[in-house]
C-alpha positions as CSV (number, residue, x, y, z in Angstrom):
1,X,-15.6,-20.0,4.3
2,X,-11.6,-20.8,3.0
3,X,-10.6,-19.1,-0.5
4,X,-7.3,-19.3,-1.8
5,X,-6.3,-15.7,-3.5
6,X,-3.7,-15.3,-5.6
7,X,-1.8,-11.9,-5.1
8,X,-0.7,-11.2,-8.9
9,X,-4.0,-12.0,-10.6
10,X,-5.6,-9.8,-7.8
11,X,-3.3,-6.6,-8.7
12,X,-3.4,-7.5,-12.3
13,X,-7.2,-7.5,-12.5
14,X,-7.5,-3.9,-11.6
15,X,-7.4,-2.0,-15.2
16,X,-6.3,1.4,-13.4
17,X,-3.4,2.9,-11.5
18,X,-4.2,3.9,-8.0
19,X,-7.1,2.5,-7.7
20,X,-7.4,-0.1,-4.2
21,X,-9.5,-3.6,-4.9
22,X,-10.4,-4.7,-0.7
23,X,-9.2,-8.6,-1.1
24,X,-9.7,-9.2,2.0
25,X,-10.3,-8.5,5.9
26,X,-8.8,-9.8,8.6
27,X,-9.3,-9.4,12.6
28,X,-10.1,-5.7,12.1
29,X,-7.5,-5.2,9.1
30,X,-8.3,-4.8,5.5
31,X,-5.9,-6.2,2.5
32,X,-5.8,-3.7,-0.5
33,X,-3.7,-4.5,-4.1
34,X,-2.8,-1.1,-6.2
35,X,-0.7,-0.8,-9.0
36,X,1.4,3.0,-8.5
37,X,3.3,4.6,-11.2
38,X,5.4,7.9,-10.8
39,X,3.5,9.4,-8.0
40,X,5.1,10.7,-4.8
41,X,2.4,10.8,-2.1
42,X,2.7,13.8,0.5
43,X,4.0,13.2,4.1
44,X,1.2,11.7,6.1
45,X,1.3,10.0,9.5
46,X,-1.5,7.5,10.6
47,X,-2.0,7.8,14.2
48,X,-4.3,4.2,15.3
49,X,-2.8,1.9,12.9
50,X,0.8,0.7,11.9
51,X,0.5,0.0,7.6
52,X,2.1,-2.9,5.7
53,X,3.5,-2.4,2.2
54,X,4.6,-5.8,0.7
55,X,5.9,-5.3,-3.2
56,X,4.4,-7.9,-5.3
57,X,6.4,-6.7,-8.7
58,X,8.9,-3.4,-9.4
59,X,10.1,-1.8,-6.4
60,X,9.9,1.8,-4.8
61,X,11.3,3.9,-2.1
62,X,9.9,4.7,1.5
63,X,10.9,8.0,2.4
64,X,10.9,9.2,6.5
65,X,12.4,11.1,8.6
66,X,15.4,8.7,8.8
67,X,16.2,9.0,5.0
68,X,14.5,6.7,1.6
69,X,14.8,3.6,2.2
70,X,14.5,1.1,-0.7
71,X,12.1,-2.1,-1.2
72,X,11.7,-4.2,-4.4
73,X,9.5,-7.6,-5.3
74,X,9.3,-9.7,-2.4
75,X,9.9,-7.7,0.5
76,X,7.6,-5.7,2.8
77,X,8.1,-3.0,5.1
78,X,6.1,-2.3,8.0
79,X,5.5,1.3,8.9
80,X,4.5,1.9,12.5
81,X,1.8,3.7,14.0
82,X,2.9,7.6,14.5
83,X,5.6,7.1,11.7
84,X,6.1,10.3,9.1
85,X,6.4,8.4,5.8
86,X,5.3,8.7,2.2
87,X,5.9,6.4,-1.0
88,X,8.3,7.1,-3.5
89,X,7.2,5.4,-7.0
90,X,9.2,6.1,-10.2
91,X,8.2,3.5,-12.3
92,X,5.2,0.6,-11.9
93,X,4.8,-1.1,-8.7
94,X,2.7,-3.8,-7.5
95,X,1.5,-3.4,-4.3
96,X,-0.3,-5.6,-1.2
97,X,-0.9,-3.4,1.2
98,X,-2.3,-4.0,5.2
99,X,-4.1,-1.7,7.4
100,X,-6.6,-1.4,10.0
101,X,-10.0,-0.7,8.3
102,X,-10.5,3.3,8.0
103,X,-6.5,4.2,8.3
104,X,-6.7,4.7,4.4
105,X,-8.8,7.2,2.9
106,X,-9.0,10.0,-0.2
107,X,-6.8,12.3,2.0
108,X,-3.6,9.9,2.4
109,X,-4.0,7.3,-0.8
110,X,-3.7,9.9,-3.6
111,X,-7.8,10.0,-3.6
112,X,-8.5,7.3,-5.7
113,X,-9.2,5.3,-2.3
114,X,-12.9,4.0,-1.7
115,X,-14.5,3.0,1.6
């Protein structure tokens, strides 16, 4: 069946910070929203799965080996498989984020994450 989402009221319909609402899945991938204030998560690498972060409002900061490199509303960064990275968030961000199912969990999300 077709259903046409729209990003902002998905994000804004979730009353918590750091929690991940599931929109959708897709060919093996699921589609999380999360709204992420001042939290640094700790290096992490996913091994199976390259992870999308597209910024639906604010901005934040991808930190790697190569340096922090900075995203804002509108753009999206694709973090490949075997990458070192972490988010940097300083003030509220919006988030859509894409990964195959099981990359995220309570260990790399900042355990608010539910499977």
């Amino acid at each position: 069946m077709l259903e046409v989402k729209n990003l902002l009221n998905e994000v804004n319909s979730v009353d918590e910070l750091y929690v991940y609402k599931k929109i959708a899945r897709m060919n093996g991938n699921v589609l999380s929203v999360v709204q992420v204030a001042d939290r640094t998560l700790d290096f992490h690498v996913h091994e199976n799965s390259d992870e999308m972060f597209c910024v639906l409002e604010g901005s934040f900061e991808l930190e790697t080996s190569e340096g922090l490199i900075p995203l804002k509303a509108g753009e999206f960064i694709i973090v490949p498989k075997g990458t070192m990275h972490r988010p940097v968030v300083k003030e509220l961000a919006k988030f859509l984020m894409v990964e195959f199912e099981g990359t995220l969990n309570k260990e790399n999300s900042g355990d608010k994450y539910e499977d």
